[in-house]
RODO-2510 file (C-alpha; in nm, 4 decimals, decimal comma):
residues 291
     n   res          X          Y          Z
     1     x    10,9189    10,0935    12,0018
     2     x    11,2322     9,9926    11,8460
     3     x    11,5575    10,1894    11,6580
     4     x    11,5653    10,0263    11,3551
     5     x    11,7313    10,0656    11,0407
     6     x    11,6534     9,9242    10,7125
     7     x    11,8789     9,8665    10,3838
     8     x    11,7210     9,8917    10,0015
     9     x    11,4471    10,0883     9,8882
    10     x    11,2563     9,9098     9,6252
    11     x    10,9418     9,9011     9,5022
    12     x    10,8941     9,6581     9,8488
    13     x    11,1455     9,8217    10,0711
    14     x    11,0093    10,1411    10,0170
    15     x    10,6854    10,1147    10,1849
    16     x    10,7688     9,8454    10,4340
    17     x    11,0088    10,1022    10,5622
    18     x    10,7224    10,3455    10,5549
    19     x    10,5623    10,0903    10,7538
    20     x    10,8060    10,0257    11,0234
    21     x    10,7749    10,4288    11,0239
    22     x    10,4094    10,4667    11,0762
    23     x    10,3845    10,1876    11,3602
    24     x    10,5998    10,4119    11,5758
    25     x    10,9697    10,2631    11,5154
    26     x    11,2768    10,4726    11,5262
    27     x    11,3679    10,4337    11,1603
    28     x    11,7222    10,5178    10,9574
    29     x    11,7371    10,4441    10,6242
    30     x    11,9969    10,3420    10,3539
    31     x    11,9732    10,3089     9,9611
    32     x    12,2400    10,2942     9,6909
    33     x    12,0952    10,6054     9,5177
    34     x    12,0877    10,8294     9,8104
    35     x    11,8192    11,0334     9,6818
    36     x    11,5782    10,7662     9,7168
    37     x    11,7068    10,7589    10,0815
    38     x    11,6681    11,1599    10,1375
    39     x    11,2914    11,1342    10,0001
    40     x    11,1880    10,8495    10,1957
    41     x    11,3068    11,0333    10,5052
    42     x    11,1230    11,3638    10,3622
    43     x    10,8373    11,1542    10,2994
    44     x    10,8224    10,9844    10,6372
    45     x    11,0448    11,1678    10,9242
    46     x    11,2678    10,9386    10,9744
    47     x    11,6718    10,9720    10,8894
    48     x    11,8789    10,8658    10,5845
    49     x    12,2607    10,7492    10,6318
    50     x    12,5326    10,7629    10,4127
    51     x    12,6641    10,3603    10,4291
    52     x    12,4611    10,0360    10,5808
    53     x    12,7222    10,0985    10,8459
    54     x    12,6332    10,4375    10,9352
    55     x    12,2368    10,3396    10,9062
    56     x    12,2879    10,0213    11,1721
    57     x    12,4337    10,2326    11,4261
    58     x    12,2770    10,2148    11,7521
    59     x    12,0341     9,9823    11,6247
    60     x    11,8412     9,7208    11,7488
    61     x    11,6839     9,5779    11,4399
    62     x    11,8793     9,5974    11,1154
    63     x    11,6038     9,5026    10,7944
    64     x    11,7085     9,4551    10,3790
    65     x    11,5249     9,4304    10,0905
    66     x    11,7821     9,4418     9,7941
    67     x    11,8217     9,2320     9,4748
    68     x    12,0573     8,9154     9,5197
    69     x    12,3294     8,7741     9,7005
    70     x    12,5874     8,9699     9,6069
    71     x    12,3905     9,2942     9,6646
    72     x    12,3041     9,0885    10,0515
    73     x    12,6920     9,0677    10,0935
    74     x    12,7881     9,3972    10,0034
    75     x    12,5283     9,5580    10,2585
    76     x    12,6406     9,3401    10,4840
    77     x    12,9685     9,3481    10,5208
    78     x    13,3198     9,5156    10,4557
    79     x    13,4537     9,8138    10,6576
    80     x    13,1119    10,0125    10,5783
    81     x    12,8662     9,6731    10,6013
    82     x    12,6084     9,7139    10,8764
    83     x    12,7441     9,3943    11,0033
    84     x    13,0144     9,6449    11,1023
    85     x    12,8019     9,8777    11,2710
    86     x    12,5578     9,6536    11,4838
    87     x    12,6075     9,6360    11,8068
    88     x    12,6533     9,2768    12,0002
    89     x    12,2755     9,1587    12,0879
    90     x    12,1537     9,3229    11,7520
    91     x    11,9487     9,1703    11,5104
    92     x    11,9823     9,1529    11,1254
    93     x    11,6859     9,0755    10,9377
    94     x    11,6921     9,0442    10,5538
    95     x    11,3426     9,0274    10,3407
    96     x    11,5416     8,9497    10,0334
    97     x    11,4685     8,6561     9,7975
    98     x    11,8174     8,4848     9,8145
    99     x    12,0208     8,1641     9,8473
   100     x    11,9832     7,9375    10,1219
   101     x    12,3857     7,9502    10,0637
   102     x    12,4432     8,2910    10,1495
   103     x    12,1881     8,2879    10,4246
   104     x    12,3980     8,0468    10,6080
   105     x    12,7530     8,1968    10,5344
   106     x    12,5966     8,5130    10,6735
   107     x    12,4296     8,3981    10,9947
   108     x    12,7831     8,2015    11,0773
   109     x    12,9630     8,5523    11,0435
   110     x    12,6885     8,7525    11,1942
   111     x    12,6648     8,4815    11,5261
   112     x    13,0756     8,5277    11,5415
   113     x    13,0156     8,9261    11,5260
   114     x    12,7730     8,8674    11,8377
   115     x    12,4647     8,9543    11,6717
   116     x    12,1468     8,7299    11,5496
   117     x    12,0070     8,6765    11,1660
   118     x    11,7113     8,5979    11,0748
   119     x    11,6425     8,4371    10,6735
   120     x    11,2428     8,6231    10,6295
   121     x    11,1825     8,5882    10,2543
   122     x    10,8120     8,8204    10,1734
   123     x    10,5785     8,6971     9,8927
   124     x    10,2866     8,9178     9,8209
   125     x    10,4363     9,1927     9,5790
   126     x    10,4895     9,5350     9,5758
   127     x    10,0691     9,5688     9,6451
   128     x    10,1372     9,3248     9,9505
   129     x    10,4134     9,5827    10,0291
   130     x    10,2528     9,8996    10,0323
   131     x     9,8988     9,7760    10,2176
   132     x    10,1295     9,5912    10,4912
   133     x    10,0149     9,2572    10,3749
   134     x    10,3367     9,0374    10,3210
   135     x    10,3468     8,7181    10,3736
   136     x    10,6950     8,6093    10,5785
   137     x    10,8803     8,3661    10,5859
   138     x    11,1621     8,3043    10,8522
   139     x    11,4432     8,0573    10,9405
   140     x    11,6417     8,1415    11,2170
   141     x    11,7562     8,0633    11,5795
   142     x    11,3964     8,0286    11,7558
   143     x    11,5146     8,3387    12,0153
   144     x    11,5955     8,5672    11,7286
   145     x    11,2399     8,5116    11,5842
   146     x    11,0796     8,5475    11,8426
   147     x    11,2601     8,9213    11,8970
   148     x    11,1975     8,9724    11,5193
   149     x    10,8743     8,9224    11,4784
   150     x    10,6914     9,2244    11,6303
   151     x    10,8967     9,3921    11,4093
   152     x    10,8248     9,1989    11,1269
   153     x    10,4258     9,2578    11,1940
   154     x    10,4590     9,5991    11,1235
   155     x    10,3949     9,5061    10,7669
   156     x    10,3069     9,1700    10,7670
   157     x     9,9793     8,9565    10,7283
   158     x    10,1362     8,6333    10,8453
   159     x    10,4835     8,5355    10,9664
   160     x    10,6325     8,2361    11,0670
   161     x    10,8978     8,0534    11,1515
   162     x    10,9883     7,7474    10,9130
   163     x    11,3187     7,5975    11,1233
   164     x    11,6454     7,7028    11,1178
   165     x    11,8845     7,9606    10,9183
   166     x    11,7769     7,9020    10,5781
   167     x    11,4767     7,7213    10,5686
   168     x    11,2880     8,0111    10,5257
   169     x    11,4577     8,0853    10,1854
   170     x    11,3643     7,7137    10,1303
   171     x    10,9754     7,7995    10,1812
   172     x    11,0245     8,1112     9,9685
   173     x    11,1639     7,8670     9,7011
   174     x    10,8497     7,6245     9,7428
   175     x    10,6597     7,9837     9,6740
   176     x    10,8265     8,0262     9,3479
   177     x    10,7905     7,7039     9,2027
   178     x    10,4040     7,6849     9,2726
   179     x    10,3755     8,0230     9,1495
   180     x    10,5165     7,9352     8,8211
   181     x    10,3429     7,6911     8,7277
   182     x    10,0292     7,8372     8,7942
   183     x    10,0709     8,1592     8,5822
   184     x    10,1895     7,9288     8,2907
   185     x     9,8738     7,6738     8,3759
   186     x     9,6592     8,0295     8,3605
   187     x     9,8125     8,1473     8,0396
   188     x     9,7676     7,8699     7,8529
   189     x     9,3956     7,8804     7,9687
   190     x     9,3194     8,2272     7,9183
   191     x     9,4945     8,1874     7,5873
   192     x     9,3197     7,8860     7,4934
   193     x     8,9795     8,1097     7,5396
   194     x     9,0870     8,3482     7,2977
   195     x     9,1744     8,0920     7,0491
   196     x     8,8172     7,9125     7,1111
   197     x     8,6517     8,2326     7,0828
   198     x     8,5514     8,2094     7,4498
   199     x     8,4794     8,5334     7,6947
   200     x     8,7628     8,5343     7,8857
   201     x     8,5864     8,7449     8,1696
   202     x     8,2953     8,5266     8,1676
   203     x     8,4831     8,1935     8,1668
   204     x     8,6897     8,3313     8,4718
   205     x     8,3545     8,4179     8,6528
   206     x     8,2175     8,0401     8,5839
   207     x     8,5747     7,8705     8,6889
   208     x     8,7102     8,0925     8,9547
   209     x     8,5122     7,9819     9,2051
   210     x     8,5930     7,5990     9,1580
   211     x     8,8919     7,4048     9,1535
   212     x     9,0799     7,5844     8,8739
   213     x     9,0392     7,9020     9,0796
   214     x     9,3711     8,0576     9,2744
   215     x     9,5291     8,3876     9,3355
   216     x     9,6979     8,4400     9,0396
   217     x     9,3416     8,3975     8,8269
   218     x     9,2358     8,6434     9,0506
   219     x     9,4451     8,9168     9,0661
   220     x     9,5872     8,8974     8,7156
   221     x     9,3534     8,7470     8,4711
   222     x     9,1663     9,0725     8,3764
   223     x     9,5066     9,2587     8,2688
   224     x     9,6512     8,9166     8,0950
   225     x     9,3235     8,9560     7,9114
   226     x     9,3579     9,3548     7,8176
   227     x     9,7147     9,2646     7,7332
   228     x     9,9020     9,4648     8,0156
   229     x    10,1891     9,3976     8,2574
   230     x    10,2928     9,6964     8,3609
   231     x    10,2430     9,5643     8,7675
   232     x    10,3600     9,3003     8,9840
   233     x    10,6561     9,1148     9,0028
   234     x    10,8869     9,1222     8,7121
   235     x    11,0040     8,8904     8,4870
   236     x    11,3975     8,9143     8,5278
   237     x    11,3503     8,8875     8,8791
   238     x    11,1460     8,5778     8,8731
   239     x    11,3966     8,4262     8,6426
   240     x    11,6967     8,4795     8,9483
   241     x    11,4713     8,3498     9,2093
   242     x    11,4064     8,0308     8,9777
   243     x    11,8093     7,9959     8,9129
   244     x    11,8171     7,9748     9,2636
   245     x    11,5362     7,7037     9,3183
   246     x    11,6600     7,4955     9,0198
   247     x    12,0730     7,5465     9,1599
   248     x    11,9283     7,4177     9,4722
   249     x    11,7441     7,1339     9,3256
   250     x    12,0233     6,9768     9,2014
   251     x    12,1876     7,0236     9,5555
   252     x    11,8852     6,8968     9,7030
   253     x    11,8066     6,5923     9,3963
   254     x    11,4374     6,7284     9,4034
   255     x    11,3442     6,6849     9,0378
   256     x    11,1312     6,9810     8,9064
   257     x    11,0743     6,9352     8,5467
   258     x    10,8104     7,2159     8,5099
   259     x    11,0126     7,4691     8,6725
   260     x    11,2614     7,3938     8,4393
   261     x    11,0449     7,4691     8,1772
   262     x    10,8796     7,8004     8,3100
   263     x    11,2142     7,9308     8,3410
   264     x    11,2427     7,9074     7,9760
   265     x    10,9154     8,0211     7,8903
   266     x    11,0254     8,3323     8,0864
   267     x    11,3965     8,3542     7,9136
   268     x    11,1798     8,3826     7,5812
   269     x    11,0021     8,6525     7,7108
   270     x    11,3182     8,8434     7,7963
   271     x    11,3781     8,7919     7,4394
   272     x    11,1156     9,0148     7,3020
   273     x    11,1605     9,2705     7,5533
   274     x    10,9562     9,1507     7,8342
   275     x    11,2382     9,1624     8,1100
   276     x    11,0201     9,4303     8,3288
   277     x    10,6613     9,2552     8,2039
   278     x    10,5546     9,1114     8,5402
   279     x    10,5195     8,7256     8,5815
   280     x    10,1532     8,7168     8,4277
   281     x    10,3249     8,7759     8,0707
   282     x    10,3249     8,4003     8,0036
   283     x    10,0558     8,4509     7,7875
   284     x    10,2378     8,7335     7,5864
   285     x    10,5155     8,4719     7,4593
   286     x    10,1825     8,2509     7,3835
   287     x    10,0294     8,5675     7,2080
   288     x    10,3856     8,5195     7,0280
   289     x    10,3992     8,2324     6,9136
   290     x    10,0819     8,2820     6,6937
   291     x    10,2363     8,5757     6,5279
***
């Protein structure tokens, strides 16, 4: 067993934390509201710290979950960053949903601090999360993984290394844009039912289990049908991770005209107050349009 620490508690950190905690890990934690910190340690026996810094003490594993890049850098680094705190040999591992950019500029000043990072992006949402069934991931120096990964397992389904630093932001990308055009290929579906005067439950049950079927039908088209998105992944958060995909696009000249779209789709339904919807409210801006 491992001392490991681990940085943002979100609806995912949160239970992969809890995770690390129940396979038998030493774990500290550290959250920006510290009495999210102070109940996860209540809830699970483990020990809160003050600054990433203080958490990545002694460590040999350092994990994050938080919200962007900027949020990665600031957790990272400065006079209180964990980079700052890790010991040479350590190993940082973040599970956030960020640039490919920042991934690099972090592993260059992580390898000159002595220490290893490791890019392991999660898809499987905050259900994923709490049953320990994330998919991961990882770019990295092949070493590193290879360290990281019995860590990683803790609360993981399947993990696995892509290439080097970055790439497994890149995969996490190639997650995202699939994703997104499959919720908006199921809303217009579903909402082409209702408009037929179709049984959406029924037409899912005839469909599902043919080509049209997928994950997202699946797990989300009995609440787009009752009209709810109170779960899953939300909207404002899909919208960053598609900034980043299209940003790198253009970096990359991939051309992904349906992206582009879907990431308008969603900016309308930011507009009438679906920011915290999760992704499967596509068919609310449909619902919309109609009136």
């Amino acid at each position: 067993m491992a001392k490991v620490a681990f940085l943002g508690l979100g609806v995912m950190g949160y239970p992969m934390a809890g995770h690390l905690a129940k396979a038998g890990h030493e774990v500290t934690v550290y959250n920006r509201t510290a009495a999210k910190a102070e109940k996860w340690a209540a809830d699970h026996g483990g020990a809160f710290a003050a600054t990433p810094r203080e958490a990545a003490a002694g460590a040999d594993f350092v994990l994050s979950c938080v919200g962007n890049d900027d949020d990665l850098r600031s957790v990272c680094l400065g006079d209180d960053g964990a980079f700052a705190g890790m010991a040479a040999g350590a190993i940082f591992i973040d599970h956030t949903t960020v640039s490919a950019a920042v991934t690099r500029e972090l592993y260059a000043m992580a390898k000159d601090a002595g220490i290893s990072f490791v890019d392991a992006p999660v898809s499987g949402g905050q259900a994923g999360a709490e049953n320990g069934q994330l998919v991961v991931m990882c770019g990295g120096d092949e070493d590193a993984y290879a360290k990281a990964e019995p860590i990683i397992d803790a609360f993981a389904k399947l993990c696995k290394r892509l290439g080097d630093t970055g790439m497994g932001q890149m995969c996490k990308m190639v997650n995202q844009i699939c994703i997104a055009g499959l919720v908006q290929g199921l809303s217009e579906g579903l909402h082409f039912a209702e408009k037929a005067g179709l049984d959406g439950r029924a037409v899912v049950e005839v469909i599902g289990g043919g080509a049209a079927g997928s994950w997202q039908m699946v797990n989300r088209y009995e609440t787009m049908i009752d009209d709810k998105f109170d779960h899953g992944f939300a909207v404002d958060w899909m919208r960053k991770d598609l900034g980043i995909c299209l940003d790198t696009a253009d970096e990359t000249g991939a051309s992904l005209p349906v992206t582009a779209l879907v990431d308008q789709f969603y900016k309308d339904v930011q507009k009438i107050g679906g920011g915290r919807w999760d992704t499967s409210s596509l068919i609310k801006r449909l619902r919309a349009l109609d009136g």
